[in-house]
C-alpha positions in Angstrom: -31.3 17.4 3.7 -31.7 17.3 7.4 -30.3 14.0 9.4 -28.7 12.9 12.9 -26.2 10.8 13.3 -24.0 9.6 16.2 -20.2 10.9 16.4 -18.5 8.2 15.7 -20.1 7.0 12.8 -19.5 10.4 11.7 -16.2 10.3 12.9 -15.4 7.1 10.7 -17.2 8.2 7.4 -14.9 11.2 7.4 -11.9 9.9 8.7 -12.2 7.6 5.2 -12.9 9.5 2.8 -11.7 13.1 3.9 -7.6 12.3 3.2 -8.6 12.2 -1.1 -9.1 15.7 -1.4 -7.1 17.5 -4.0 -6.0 21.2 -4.1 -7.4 21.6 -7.8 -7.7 25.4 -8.5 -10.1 24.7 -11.4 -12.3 22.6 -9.4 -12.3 23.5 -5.6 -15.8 21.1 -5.5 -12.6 18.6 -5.2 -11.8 19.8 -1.5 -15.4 18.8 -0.7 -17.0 15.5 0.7 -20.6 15.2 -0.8 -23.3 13.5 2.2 -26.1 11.9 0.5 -29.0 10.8 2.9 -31.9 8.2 2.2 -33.2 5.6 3.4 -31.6 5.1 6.6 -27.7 6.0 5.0 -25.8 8.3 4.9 -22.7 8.4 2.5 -19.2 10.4 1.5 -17.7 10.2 -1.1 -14.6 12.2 -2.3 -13.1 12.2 -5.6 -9.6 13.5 -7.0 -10.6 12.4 -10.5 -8.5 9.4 -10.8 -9.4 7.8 -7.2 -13.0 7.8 -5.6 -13.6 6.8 -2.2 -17.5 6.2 -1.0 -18.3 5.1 2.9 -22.3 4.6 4.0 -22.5 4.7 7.7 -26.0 4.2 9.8 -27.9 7.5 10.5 -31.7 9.1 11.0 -32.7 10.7 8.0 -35.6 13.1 7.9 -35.4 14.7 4.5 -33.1 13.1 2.0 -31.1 15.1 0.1 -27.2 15.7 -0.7 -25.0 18.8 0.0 -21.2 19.3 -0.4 -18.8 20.7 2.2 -15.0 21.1 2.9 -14.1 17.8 3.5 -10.8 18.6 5.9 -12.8 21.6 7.8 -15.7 18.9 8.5 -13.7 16.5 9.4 -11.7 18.7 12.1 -14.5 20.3 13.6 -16.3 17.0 13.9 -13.4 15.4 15.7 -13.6 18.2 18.3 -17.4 17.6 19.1 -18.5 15.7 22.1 -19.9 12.0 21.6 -23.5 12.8 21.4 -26.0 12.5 18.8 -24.7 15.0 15.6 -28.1 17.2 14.2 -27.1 18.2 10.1 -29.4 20.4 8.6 -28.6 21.3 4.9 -30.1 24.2 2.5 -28.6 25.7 -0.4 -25.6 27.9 0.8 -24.6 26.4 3.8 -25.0 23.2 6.7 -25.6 23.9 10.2 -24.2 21.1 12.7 -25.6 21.1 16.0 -24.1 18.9 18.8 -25.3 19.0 22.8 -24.1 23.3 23.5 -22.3 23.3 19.4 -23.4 25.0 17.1 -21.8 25.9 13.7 -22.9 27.2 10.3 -20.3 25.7 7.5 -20.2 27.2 4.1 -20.4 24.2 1.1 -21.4 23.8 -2.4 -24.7 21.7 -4.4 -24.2 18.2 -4.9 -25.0 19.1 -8.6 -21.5 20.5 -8.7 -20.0 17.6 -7.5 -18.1 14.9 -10.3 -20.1 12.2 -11.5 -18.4 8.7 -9.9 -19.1 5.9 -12.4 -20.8 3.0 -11.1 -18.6 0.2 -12.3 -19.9 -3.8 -13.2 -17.4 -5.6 -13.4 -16.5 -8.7 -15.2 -14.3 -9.9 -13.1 -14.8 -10.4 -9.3 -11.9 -11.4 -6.7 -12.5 -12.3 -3.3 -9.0 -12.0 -0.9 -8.3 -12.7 2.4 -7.8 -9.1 3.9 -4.9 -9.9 6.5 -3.0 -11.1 3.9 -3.4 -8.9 1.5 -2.4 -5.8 4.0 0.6 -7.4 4.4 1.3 -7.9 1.0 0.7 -4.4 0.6 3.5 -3.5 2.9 6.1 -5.7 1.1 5.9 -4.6 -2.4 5.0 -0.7 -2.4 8.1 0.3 -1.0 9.6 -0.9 -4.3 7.5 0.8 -6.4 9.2 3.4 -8.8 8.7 7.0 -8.5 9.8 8.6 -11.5 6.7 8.5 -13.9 9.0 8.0 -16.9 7.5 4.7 -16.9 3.9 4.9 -15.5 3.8 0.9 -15.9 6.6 1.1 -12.5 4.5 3.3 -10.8 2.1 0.6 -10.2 1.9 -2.7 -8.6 1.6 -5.9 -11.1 -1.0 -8.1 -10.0 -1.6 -11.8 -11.7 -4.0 -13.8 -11.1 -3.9 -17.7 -11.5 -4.2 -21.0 -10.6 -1.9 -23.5 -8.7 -3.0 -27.3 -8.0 -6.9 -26.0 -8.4 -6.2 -23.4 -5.7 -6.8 -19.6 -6.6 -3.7 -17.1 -6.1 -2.4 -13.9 -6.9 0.9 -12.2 -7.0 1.8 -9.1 -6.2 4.9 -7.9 -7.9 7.1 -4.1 -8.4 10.1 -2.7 -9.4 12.0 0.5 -9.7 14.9 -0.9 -12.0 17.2 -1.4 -8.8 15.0 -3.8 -6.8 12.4 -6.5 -6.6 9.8 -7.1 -4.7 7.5 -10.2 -5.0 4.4 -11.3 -2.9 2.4 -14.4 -3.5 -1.2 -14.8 -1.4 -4.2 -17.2 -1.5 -7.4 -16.0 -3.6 -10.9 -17.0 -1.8 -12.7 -17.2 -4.8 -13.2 -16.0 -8.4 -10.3 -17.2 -10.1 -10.8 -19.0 -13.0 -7.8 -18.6 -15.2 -4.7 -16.3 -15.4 -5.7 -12.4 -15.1 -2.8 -9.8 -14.8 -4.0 -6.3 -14.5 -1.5 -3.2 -12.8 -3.1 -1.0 -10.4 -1.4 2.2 -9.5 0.8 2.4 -5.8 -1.4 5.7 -5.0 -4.0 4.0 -5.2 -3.2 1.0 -2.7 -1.8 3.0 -0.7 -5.1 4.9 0.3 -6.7 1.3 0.5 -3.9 -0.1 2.9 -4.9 3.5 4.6 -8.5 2.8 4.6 -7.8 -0.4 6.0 -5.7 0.3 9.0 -8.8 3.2 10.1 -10.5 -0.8 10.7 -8.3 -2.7 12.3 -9.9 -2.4 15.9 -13.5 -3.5 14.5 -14.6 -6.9 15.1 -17.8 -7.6 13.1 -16.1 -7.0 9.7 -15.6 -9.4 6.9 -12.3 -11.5 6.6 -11.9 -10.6 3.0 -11.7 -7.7 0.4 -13.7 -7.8 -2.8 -11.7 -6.3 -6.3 -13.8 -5.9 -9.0 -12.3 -5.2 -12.3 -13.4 -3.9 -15.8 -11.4 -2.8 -18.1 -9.7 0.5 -17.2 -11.3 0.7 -13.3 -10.9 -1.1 -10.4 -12.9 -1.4 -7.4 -12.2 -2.4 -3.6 -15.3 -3.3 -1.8 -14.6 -3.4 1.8 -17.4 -3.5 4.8 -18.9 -0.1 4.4 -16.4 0.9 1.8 -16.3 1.4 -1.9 -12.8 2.4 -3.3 -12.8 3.6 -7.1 -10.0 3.8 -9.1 -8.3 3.6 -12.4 -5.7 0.8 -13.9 -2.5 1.4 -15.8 -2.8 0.8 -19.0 0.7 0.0 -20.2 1.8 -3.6 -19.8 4.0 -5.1 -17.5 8.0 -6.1 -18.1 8.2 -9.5 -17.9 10.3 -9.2 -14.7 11.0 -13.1 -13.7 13.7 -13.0 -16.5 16.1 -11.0 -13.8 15.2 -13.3 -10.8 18.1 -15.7 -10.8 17.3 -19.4 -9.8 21.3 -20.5 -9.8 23.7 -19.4 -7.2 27.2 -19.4 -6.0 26.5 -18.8 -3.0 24.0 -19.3 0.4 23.7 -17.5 3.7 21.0 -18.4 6.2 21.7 -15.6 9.0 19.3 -14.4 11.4 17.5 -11.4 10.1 18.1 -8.9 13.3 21.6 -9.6 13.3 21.9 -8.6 9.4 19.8 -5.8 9.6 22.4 -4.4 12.8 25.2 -5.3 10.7 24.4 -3.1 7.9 22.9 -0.5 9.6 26.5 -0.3 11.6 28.6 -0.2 8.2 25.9 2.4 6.6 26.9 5.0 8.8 30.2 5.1 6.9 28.8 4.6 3.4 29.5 7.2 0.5 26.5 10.2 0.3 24.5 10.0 -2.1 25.9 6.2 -3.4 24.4 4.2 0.1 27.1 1.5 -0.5 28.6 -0.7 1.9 30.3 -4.3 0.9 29.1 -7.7 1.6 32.0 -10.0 1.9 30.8 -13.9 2.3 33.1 -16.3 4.5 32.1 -20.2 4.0 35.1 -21.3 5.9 34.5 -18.7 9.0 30.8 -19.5 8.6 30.3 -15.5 8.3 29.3 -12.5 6.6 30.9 -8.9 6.8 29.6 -6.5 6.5 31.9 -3.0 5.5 32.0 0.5 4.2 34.5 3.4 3.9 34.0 7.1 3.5 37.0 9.7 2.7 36.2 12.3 5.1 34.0 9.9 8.5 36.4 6.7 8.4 35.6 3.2 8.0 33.7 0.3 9.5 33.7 -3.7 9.4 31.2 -5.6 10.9 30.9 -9.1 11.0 27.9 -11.3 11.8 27.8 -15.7 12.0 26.1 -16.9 9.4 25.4 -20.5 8.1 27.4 -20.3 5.0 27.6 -23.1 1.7 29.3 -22.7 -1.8 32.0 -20.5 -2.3 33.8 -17.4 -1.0 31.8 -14.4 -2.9 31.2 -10.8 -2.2 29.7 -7.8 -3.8 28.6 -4.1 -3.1 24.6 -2.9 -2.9 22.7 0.4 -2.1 22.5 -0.6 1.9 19.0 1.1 2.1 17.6 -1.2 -0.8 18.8 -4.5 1.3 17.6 -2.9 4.4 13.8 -2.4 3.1 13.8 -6.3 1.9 15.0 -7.3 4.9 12.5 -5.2 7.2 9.8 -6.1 4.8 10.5 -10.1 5.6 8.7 -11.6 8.5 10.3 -14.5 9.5 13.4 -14.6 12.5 16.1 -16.1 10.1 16.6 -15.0 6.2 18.0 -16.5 3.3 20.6 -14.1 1.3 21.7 -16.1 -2.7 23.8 -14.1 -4.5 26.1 -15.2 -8.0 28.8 -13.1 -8.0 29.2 -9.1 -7.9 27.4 -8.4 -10.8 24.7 -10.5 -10.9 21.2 -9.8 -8.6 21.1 -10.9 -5.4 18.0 -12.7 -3.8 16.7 -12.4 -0.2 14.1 -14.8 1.3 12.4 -15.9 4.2 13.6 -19.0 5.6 10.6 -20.9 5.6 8.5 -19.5 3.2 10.9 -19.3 0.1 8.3 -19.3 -2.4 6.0 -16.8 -0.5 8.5 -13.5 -0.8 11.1 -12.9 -2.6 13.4 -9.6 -3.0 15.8 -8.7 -5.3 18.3 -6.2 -5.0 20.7 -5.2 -7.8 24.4 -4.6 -6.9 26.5 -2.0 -7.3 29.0 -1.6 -10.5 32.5 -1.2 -8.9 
């Protein structure tokens, strides 16, 4: 394998795939990115066995071939080379790199070593708006459980459908104490309901992969998810992200979202979050409680929590209050991530009474987000 390539395309083809590597003792092949060169391509690919991550970037190729090496080694010595044309020349024990006065000798692996990734057809094929659908990624995986006593929580439920002949797809998780709930438009490809749960790890690496383009210019507006049966893929400009589905099913989760309340508050969003943040300081360790204590007649909402041994605090914000007096106790860093997660300037907090879930939503886009946050037992 012998090729040239310029530094930043470099840069970028590592910079996307080198992050997967896995410290597997059986298979230290894992902690290498393969390069493949024909044509005029070159592409990485890195593997952990449950997530696969391939990038093509533009390059000279003078012999094809394919060679492994140390993806994180690569990738720092690359970043450290001056922006001129990269010289790779590969044989069977090791790579040398040459760039302007560099010149190194790296130690990698044969391809034939290297995991088989599955090329994967799939029979379905989404097309999503790419903004959107970063955002979206930002206000569900926070949510997400951790414990995999459940793997079904550990994932993100997606559903696909149709509303008034317009495709769209929710986003929904859960770790038993809150809710989050995300619903975006769908270009194209949905023709009838599809629910499929893809695990947070991997969305997480494609939010990841996504944010490495967000200075680019000529790249498309949306992100293609192909889907089989057990494997997902992300198609994304020059990227290819493999991965594998849960298998369990979904709880039916909209049974816990209450639709009748007590009580409304429409406060501004900064002034809640300040509020809390205030009273958390004296909330219990390890409980994160603090009170919410809603005022119709005052038109406001306090805010308070008390700790034996730092003291106590009440802090009261104006709010635009209607139903009845109400109040109940939740895990203050639970309400805080629903409420940093929300966009909008002004927020929308419904609540029953204290033992019921509370619901937090944007002011204007009501049926776009919703949060749930479950209170506290007293």
């Amino acid at each position: 394998m012998k090729l040239s390539c310029t530094k930043d395309n470099l840069h970028q083809g590592l910079s996307i795939t080198s992050h997967l590597m896995t410290k597997n003792v059986n298979l230290p092949i894992l902690q290498n990115v393969l390069v493949k060169a024909e044509g005029g391509a070159i592409r990485f690919t890195t593997t952990n066995l449950e997530i696969a991550v391939n990038c093509t970037v533009r390059g000279k190729v003078e012999e094809p071939g394919e060679y492994t090496i140390p993806s994180k080694l690569f990738f720092d010595y690359v970043s450290l080379l001056p922006n001129e044309t990269i010289h790779i020349n590969a044989s069977d024990t090791s790579v040398e790199v040459e760039c302007g006065s560099h010149n190194t000798r790296i130690n990698g692996l044969v391809a034939s070593e290297f995991p088989l990734v599955p090329k994967v057809d799939g029979e379905k094929m989404y097309q999503i708006p790419v903004e959107e659908f970063k955002q979206s990624l930002s206000q569900v995986l926070f949510s997400v459980a951790a414990n995999e006593s459940r793997p079904e929580l550990t994932g993100v439920a997606f559903r696909f459908f149709l509303h008034e002949g317009e495709g769209r797809l929710t986003l929904a998780s859960t770790d038993s104490y809150r809710l989050s709930e995300k619903v975006i438009p769908v270009v194209s490809g949905v023709v009838e309901e599809f629910k499929v749960v893809i695990p947070a790890k991997t969305l997480s690496e494609v939010n990841r992969i996504l944010s490495v383009f967000k200075d680019e210019v000529d790249l498309p507006s949306t992100l293609t998810m192909t889907l089989t049966n057990s494997q997902v893929v992300f198609s994304y400009g020059p990227v290819e992200l493999i991965s594998r589905t849960i298998e369990e099913e979904y709880p039916d989760y909209q049974q816990i979202i209450p639709t009748q309340f007590q009580t409304k508050v429409l406060i501004d969003r900064n002034d809640f979050i300040k509020a809390v943040k205030t009273a958390s300081l004296f909330s219990k360790t390890g409980l994160f409680d603090v009170a919410l204590s809603i005022k119709p007649e005052q038109n406001l909402i306090e805010v308070s929590a008390t700790d034996a041994t730092r003291g106590a605090n009440t802090t009261a914000a104006s709010a635009d209050v209607s139903g009845q007096a109400n109040s109940v106790t939740v895990n203050y860093r639970y309400l805080l991530d629903g409420l940093q997660a929300i966009r909008s300037d002004q927020v929308i907090f419904e609540m029953i009474d204290a033992s019921n879930p509370c619901l937090l939503t944007p002011k204007d886009e009501t049926d776009a987000y919703r949060y749930v946050v479950m209170p506290i037992k007293q």
